[in-house]
N, C-alpha and C positions, 0 to 999 in steps of 0.2 A: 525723796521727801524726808525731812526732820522726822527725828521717832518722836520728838517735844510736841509734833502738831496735837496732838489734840487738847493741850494746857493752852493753845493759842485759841484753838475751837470754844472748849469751856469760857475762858473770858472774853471771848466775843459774844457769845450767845448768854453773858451774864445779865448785860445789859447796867452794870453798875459801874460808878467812875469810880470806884476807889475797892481792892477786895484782898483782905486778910485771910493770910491761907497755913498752916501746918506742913510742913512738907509731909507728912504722913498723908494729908489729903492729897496733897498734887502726885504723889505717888500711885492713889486708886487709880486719878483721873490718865495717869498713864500709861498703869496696867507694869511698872516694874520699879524696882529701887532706885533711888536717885543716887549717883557716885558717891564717892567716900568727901572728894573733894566739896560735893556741895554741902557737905554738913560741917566739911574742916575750913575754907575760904569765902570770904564777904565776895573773892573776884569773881567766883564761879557767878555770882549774880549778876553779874557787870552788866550794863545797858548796849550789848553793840561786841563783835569780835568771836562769834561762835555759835552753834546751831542754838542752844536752849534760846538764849536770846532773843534770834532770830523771830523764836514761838511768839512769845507775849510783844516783841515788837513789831510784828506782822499784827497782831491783834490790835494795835495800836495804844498798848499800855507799855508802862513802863515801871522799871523797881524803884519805887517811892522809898521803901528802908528793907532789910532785913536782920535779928534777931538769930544767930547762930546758937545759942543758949537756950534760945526755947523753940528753936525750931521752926522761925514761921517768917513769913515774907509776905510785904505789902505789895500788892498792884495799884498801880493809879493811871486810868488813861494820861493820853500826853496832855489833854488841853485841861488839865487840871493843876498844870504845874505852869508856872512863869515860860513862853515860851522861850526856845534858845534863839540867840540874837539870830539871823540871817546872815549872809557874806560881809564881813567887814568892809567899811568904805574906806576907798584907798586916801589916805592921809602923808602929810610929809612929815616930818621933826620938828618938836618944838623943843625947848631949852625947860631944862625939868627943875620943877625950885629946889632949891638945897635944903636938905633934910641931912639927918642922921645917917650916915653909909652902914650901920649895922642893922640890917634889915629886921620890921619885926614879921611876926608869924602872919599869914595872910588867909585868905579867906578860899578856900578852892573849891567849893562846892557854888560860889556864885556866878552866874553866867559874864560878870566882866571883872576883870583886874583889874584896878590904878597902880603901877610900878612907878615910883619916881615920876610920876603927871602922865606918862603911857600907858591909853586904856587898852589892856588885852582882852579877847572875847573867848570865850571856855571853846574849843570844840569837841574834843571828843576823852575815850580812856585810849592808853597804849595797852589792847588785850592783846596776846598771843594765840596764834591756829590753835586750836584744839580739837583733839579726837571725839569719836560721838559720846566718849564717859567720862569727857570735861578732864581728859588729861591733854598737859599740852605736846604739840609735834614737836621734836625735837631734829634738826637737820647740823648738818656736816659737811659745809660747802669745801672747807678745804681740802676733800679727801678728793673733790672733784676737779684738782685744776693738773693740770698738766705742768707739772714742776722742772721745764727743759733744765733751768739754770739753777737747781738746787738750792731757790732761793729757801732760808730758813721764814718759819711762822714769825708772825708778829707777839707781843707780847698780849695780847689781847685776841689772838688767833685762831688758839687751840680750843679744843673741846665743842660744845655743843651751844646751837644759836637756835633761835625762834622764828616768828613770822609774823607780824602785825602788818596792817596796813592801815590807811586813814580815811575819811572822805570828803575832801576840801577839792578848792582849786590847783591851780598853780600861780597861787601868788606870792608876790614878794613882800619880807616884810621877816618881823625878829619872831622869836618861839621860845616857848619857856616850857620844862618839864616840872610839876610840881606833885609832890607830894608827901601826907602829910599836913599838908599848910606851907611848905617848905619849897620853896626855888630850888630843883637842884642840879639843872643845866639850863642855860641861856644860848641858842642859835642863831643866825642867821640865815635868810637863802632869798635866792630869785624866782624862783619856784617850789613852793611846799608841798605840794602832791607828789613830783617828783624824788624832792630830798628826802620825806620818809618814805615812799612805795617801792621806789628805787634803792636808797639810800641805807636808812635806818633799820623798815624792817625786812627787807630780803637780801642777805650779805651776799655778794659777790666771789665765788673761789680766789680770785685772785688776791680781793681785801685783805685775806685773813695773813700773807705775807708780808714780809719788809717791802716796803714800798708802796704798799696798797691806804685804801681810805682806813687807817688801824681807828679811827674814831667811829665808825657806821658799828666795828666789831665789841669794842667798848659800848655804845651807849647799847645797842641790842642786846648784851651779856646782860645789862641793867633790867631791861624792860623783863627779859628772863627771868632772875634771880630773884626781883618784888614779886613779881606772881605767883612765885613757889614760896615767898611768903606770905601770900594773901594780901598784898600791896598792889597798886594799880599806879600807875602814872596817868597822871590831867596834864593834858595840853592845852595852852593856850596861845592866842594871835593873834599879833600887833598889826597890823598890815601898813603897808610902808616902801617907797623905794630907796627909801633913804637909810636900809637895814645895817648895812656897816657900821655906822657914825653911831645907829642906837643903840647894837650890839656894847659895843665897843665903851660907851657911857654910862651901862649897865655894869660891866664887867667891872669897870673901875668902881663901882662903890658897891655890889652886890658878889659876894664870894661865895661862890656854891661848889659841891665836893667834885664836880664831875668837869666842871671848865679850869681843869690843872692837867698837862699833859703826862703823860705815862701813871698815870692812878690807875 
């Protein structure tokens, strides 16, 4: 059992759609300190990806805003907020109008994206496992692979990886990482539950070699390194079987830091 239950208990038994709190308060309500991190990162609030979470979204609210300056954090049950779209309907490609290829700033807190005439739908943040004091795990796949052929790390191989996962299907169709307001990887896949569960957040000992997926190890270093700066990545998705052709039409007039090889 979460040691956060009973912050889930208090706002169920509030009986209010919406409840502004102190952490000092939610602190009595829990009978101990709240980590360092919740007072120094907006992620430690994040909706989804770790125990506290877990609390108020069992309760069936969720963090409407938080105030790191003064201390205090809004609940708002879910159905007070625009619901999130449902499973996207599978769509083919269309021919997108010509616009400007230098993209401007976009909107990422709303539940659908227009890219160049492709509506993407928000689904969730990229958070990383964390321990029960809201620090994140930190794992070491490559010290686990049986290295017969001496092959060397990848450049993006070394050091220390994360653990997110998602809760989607396995559908096919393009993905964008954005944050910020900012694109700043464009994907493709035939299955997305797979490509991040598998793929993205839990890296493979072998990956982290010459030879291996060196991009699973790359964009994971990513989702890492925003969270230890109180950054989050928003995913969203296009769904599609036509993901190559929109990948690929994207690329060419949307240039984001992370789709250039060996960065």
């Amino acid at each position: 059992m979460s040691k956060y239950v009973s912050l889930g208990q208090f706002l169920l038994s509030s009986g209010q759609d919406s409840i502004n709190m102190y952490f000092s308060e939610i602190e009595k309500i829990l009978g101990f300190h709240l980590p360092k991190s919740a007072y120094t990162y907006d992620a430690w609030w994040a909706n989804g990806g770790h125990s506290q979470a877990n609390a108020w979204l069992g309760a069936g609210y969720k963090v409407e805003r938080v105030n790191l300056k003064e201390q205090t954090v809004c609940f708002c049950k879910s159905v007070c907020k625009s619901s999130q779209p449902s499973q996207p309907k599978l769509r083919s490609s269309r021919t997108a109008p010509a616009i400007h290829t230098n993209p401007m700033p976009i909107n990422a807190t709303a539940k659908t994206l227009s890219v160049y005439g492709y509506e993407f739908f928000y689904l969730q943040q990229l958070i990383p496992e964390c321990d029960t004091s809201g620090c994140i795990v930190k794992y070491y796949p490559q010290d686990g692979y049986d290295n017969k052929k001496n092959l060397l790390l990848s450049h993006h191989g070394n050091g220390a990886f994360c653990r997110f996962s998602i809760n989607a299907g396995d559908w096919p169709g393009v993905y964008l990482w954005v944050v910020d307001n900012r694109i700043i990887y464009i994907g493709e896949t035939d299955g997305l539950k797979r490509r991040f569960n598998m793929g993205y957040g839990r890296i493979a000992p072998r990956n982290c070699y010459v030879g291996g997926q060196s991009t699973n190890c790359k964009m994971n270093k990513v989702v890492l390194s925003l969270y230890e700066q109180g950054k989050t990545v928003d995913l969203y998705f296009y769904k599609t079987t036509d993901y190559k052709h929109v990948e690929l039409e994207l690329l060419g007039k949307i240039k984001t830091p992370y789709n250039v090889k060996d960065n």
